[in-house]
KOLMITI-9343 format. One record per residue (C-alpha): residue number from 1; chain; z, y, x. Coordinates in Angstrom, 2 decimals, always signed. Example, Ala and Ser with C-alpha at 12.3 -4.5 7.8 and 13.67 -1.06 7.14 Angstrom:
<recs>
<1,A,<+7.80,-4.50,+12.30>>
<2,A,<+7.14,-1.06,+13.67>>
</recs>
This chain:
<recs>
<1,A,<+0.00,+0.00,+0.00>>
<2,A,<-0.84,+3.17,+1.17>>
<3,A,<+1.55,+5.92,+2.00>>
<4,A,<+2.12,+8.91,-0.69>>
<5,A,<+1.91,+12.09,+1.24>>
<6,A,<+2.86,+14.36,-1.74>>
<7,A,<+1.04,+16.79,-4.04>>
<8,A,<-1.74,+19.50,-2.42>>
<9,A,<-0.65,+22.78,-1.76>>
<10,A,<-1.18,+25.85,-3.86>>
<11,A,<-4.13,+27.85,-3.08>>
<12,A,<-2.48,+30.89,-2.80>>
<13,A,<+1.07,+30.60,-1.24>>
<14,A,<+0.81,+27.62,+0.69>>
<15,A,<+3.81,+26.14,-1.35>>
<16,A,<+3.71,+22.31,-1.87>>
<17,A,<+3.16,+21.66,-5.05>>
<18,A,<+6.09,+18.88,-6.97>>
<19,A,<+5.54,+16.85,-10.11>>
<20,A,<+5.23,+19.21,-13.46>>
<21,A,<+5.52,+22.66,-11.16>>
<22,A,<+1.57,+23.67,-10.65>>
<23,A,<-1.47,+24.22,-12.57>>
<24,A,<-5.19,+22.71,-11.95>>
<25,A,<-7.78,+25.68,-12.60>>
<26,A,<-11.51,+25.82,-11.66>>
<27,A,<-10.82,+22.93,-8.65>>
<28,A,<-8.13,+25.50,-7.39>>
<29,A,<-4.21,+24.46,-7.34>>
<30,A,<-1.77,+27.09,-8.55>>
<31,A,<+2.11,+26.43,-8.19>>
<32,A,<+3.91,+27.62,-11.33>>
<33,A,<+4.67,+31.18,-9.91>>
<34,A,<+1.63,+31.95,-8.83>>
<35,A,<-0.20,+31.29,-12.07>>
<36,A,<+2.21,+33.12,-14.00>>
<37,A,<+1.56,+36.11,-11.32>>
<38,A,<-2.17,+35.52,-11.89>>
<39,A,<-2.18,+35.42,-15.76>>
<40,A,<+1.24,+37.73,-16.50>>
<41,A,<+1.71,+39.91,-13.50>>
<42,A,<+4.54,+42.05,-15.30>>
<43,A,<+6.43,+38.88,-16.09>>
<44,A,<+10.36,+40.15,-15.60>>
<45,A,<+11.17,+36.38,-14.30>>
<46,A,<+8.77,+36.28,-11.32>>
<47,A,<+11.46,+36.68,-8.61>>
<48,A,<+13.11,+33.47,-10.23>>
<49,A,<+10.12,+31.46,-11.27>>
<50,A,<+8.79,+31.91,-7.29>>
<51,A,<+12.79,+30.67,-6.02>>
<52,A,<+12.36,+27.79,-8.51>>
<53,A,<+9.40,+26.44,-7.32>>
<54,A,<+10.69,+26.95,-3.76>>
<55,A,<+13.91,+25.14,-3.94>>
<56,A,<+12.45,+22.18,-6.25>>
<57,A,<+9.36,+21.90,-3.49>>
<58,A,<+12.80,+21.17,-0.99>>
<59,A,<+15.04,+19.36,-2.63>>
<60,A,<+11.64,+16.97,-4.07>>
<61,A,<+10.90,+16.32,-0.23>>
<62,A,<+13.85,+14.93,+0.64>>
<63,A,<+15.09,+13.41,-2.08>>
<64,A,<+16.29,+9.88,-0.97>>
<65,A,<+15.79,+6.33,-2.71>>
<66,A,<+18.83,+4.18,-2.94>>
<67,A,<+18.64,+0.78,-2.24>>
<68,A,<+20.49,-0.03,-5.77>>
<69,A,<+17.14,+1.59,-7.40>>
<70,A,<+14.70,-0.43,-5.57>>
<71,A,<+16.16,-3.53,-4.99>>
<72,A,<+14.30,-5.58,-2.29>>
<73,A,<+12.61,-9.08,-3.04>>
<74,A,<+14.18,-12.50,-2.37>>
<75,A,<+11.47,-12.95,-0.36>>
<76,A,<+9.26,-16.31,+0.22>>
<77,A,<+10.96,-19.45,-0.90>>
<78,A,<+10.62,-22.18,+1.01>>
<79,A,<+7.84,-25.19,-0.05>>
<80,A,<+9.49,-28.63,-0.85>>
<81,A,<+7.66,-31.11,-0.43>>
</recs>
């Protein structure tokens, strides 16, 4: 199986993009903030939309799998003859 790198990056600020925070337009890749920048540029919430998708783009790359929620294979079983 092939290794999952992540998401691309927006287009614009370079942020990596997490599951459910960007926007596919016109083959470019918008993170949250900077679509609502591009369609609402008055927005009052920018400042906290752009922090948002900062701090989920961090805490989604290194968020850890436990062992309990994966739990590994017996593995092969021996063949009796």
């Amino acid at each position: 199986m092939s290794k999952f790198y992540g998401f691309r990056k927006c287009t614009y600020c370079e942020i990596e993009c997490t599951p459910g925070n960007f926007v596919d337009h016109q083959s470019e890749r918008f993170c949250s903030a900077c679509w609502v920048q591009h369609e609402n540029p008055q927005h009052p919430d920018l400042e906290a939309i752009r922090e948002k998708v900062k701090t989920a783009a961090n805490t989604w790359k290194f968020t850890k799998k436990s062992i309990d929620e994966y739990k590994l294979p017996n593995g092969p079983h021996p063949v009796k003859n």
